[in-house]
C-alpha positions, 0 to 999 in steps of 0.5 A: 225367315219363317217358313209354313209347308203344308202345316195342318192340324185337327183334332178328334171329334165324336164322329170324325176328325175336325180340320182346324188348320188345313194344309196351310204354307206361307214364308215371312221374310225377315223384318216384315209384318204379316198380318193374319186375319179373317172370321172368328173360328178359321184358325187364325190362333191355332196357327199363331200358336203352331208358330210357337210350339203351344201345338205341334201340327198333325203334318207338315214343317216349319222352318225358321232362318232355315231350321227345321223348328217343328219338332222344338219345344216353346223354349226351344223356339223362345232361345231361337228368338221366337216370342208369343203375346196371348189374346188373355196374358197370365198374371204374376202375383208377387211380381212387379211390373220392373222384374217382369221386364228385367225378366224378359230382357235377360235377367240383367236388372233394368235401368228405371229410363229403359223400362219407362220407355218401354212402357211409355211405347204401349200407352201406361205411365211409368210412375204409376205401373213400374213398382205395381204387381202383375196380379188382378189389381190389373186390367185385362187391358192394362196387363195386355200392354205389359206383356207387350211390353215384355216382348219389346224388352226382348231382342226377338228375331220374330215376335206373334201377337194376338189380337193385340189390340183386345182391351185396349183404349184409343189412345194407347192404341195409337202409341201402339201401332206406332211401337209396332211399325219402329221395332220392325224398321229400326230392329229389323224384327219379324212380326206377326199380327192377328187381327180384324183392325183396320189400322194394324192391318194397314202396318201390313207387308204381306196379308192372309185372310184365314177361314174355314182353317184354309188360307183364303187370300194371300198377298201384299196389303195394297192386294188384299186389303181392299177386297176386305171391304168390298161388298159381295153378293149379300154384303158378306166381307172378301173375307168370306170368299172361297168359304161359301160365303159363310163367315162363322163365329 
């Protein structure tokens, strides 16, 4: 179970000190989806990365299976099972698409079937990928669904992705959502979504709506999700609610 107490974090500007995620606590039970989502620039990322480690809050805890994990590194969190996709994943040159994912699976070389379902799950043909490097030949699209892949390859206790579904074509999309909802029932594996899609929000256990670095609404999908799209005053989304209205960029 992961668990936010009153986590903030800001950052030093020319004249005072910018809030970017503001005293902001929420549990996730385990082998439950949470879907995080809201405008563009409220903090959705800065919190997905205070998860990981990538930045340590300026105040509050976070708690993972009971453990204080705020002070623990990202490889720290990485052997507790904690596992991170970015929104623009790193390339490898020189490495192919079966080493990273012998990689991530521990180090113990993979079997050809394991890693052509692995990738078969996030939409790329086996044949056509198993043996390429992970350098600029890639799509930003295409080197999204391996690190996804990478983190499915992992016996994770709590996986974040980012926008998972940036750069992405339909159909792959469709074979994604569906890899999403399996690792969550059948691994009993935690997930944390980041995004605006409609259909990934619809995988959702529970729901926050971020803005302005503050959790907005939070609450179970069939609660939350239908006050995204109701219309209010100017036809601003309920995503804006408590926010004066105003959704920022």
């Amino acid at each position: 179970m992961l668990t936010l107490k009153n986590i903030s974090f800001h950052v030093e500007g020319e004249d005072k000190k910018l809030e970017i995620v503001d005293d902001v606590s929420l549990t996730l039970e385990d082998g439950k989806i949470l879907v995080i989502t809201g405008p563009n620039g409220g903090g959705k990322s800065t919190l997905a990365r205070l998860i990981m480690g990538i930045e340590k809050p300026t105040s509050g805890q976070i708690l993972f299976n009971g453990r204080d994990i705020t002070g623990l590194s990202i490889s720290e969190r990485a052997k507790l099972g904690i596992g991170y996709a970015f929104q623009q994943p790193p390339r490898f040159k020189g490495m192919t698409v079966r080493e990273l994912l012998t990689l991530a699976h521990g180090g113990n070389r993979m079997a050809e079937c394991d890693c052509c379902s692995l990738l078969s799950k996030v939409g790329l043909c086996a044949r056509d990928y198993i043996d390429r490097e992970v350098d600029a030949s890639l799509s930003g699209g295409e080197v999204k669904r391996i690190e996804i892949a990478t983190l499915m390859a992992r016996n994770l206790k709590l996986a974040i992705y980012d926008e998972p579904e940036a750069g992405i074509d339909l159909w792959s999309f469709s074979k994604l959502v569906e890899s999403f909802r399996v690792i969550s029932r059948q691994h009993n594996e935690s997930v944390i979504l980041i995004s605006h899609q409609e259909r990934i929000m619809q995988l959702a256990d529970e729901m926050v709506i971020v803005s302005g670095g503050k959790i907005r609404e939070q609450g179970s999908r069939e609660e939350i999700f239908p006050k995204l799209f109701r219309e209010v005053g100017s036809g601003e989304p309920a995503c804006c609610m408590g926010n004066g209205g105003n959704c920022h960029e």
